[in-house]
N, C-alpha and C positions, 0 to 999 in steps of 0.2 A: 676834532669831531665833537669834543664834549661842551664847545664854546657854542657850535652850531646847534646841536641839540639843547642847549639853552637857553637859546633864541629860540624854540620854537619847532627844529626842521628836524620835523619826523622821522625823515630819513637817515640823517644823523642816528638816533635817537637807534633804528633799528639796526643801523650797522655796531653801534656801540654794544648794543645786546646779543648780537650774533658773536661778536669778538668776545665776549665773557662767558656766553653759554656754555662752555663746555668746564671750565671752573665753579660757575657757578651751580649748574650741575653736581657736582663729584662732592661741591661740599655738602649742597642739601642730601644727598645720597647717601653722605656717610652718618650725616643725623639722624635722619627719617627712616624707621622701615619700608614703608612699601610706594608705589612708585606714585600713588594717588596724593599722596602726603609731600614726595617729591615734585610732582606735579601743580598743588596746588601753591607751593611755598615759593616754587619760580615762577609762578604767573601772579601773586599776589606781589613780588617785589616788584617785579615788571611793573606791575601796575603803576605802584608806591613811587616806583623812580621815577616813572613818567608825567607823576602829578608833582612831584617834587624835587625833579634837576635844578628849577632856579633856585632852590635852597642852598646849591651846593657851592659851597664859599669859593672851594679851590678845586680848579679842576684837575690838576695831580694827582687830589686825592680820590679820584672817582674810583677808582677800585675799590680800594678801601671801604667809600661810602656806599658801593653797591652789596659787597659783601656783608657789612654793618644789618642794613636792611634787611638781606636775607637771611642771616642769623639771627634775627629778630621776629622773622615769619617761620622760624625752622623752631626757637623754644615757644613761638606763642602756639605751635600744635601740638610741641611738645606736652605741652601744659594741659592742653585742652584734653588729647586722649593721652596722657600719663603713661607712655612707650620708654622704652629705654632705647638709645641710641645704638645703632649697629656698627662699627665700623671696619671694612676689609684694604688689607692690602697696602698699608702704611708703610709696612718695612719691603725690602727686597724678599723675594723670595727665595728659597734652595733652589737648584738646580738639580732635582732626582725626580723619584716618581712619587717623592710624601708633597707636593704641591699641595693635592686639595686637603691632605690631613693639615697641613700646617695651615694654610686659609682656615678653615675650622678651629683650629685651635687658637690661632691669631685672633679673629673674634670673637673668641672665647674670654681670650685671656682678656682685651680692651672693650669686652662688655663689663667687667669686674671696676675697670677705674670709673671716679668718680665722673660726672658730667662735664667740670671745669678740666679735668687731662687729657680728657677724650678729645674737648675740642680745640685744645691747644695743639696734639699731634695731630689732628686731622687738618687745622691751618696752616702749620709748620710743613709737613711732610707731604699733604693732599693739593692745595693748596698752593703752595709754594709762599706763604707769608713771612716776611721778615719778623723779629723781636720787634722792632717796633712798629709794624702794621697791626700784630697782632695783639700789642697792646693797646692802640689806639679801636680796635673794633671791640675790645671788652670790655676798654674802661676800665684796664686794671694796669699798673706801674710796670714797665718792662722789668724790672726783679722780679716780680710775681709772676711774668710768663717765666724768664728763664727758670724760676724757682720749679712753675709746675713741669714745664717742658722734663727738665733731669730729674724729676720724683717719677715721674709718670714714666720715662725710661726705665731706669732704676727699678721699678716696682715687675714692669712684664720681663727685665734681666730676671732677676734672684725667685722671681715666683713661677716662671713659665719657658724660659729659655735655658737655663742650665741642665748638662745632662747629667747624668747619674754624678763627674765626679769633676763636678762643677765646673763644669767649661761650657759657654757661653755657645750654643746653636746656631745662633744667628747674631749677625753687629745689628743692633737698635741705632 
C-alpha cells in the first residue's frame, strides 16, 4: 500500500491513514492538551505526508516516518503555545474503585517528568514502539532511550507509587 501511494493513488494513501489513525491519535493525545491542538497536529501530518511520501526512502519504515512527523507537529505547538504535555493511562490500572483517583494521580505524577521521559513512555507504552523505533524518531542513540525509559520508570516508582512502607502499588 505504501509503494502505491507513492506513485501517486490516493487511495492507497487514505487507506494507509485510516490504518494508523488511531496510533496516531493516542500519541498526539498524550502530548497535546486539548483536542483542537490534537486535531490540528493530525491534519497537519496528514498533510506533510501527503506532500511528501516520495521522500520516503523505505517503505518499512513508514510508521516510523509518519510518527516522526507527527511528533514534529505535536512539539512545533508545543512550542508555539508553551502547554505542558498531559499524559493518561500508560501503566495498567488497579482493579478497585481508586480507578479515577489513580488516573489523577498517574497524571500527576507524569506531568512532573521532563519532556524527553514523558515521550519516551508515551512511545514505548502508548504506542507500542520498539528501542529502536523510538530512537530512530528522536534522533537519539538507543542507550539514551533505554537510559530515559528506566529513569523515567524509576522516578514515578520511588516518588509516586510506593506505599506507606515501600512497597511498590502498581508494576510500571
Amino acid at each position: 500500500m505504501v509503494k502505491k501511494a507513492k506513485k501517486g493513488d490516493e487511495e492507497a494513501f487514505i487507506n494507509l491513514m485510516k490504518q494508523y489513525e488511531i496510533v496516531l491519535y493516542k500519541v498526539a493525545k498524550r502530548m497535546l492538551i486539548n483536542e483542537d491542538d490534537v486535531a490540528d497536529a493530525l491534519q497537519d501530518t496528514i498533510i506533510s505526508a501527503y506532500e511528501n511520501i516520495k521522500t520516503l526512502k523505505n517503505e518499512k519504515y513508514f510508521n516510523t516516518w509518519i510518527c516522526k512527523i507527527l511528533i514534529n507537529k505535536c512539539n512545533s505547538i508545543l512550542n508555539k503555545n508553551k502547554k505542558i504535555i498531559p499524559v493518561e493511562d500508560i501503566l495498567p490500572q488497579k482493579n478497585n474503585n481508586n480507578n479515577e483517583f489513580f488516573k489523577v494521580e498517574l497524571n500527576d505524577a507524569l506531568n512532573t517528568l521532563n519532556k524527553e521521559y514523558k515521550l519516551v513512555l508515551v512511545l514505548y507504552y502508548i504506542a507500542g514502539f520498539n528501542i529502536r523505533e523510538i530512537s530512530e524518531l528522536t534522533n537519539e542513540p538507543e542507550g539514551t532511550i533505554k537510559s530515559r525509559l528506566s529513569r523515567a520508570k524509576t522516578i514515578l516508582r520511588e516518588k509516586y507509587f510506593l506505599d506507606d512502607e515501600g512497597v511498590i502499588l502498581n508494576e510500571i
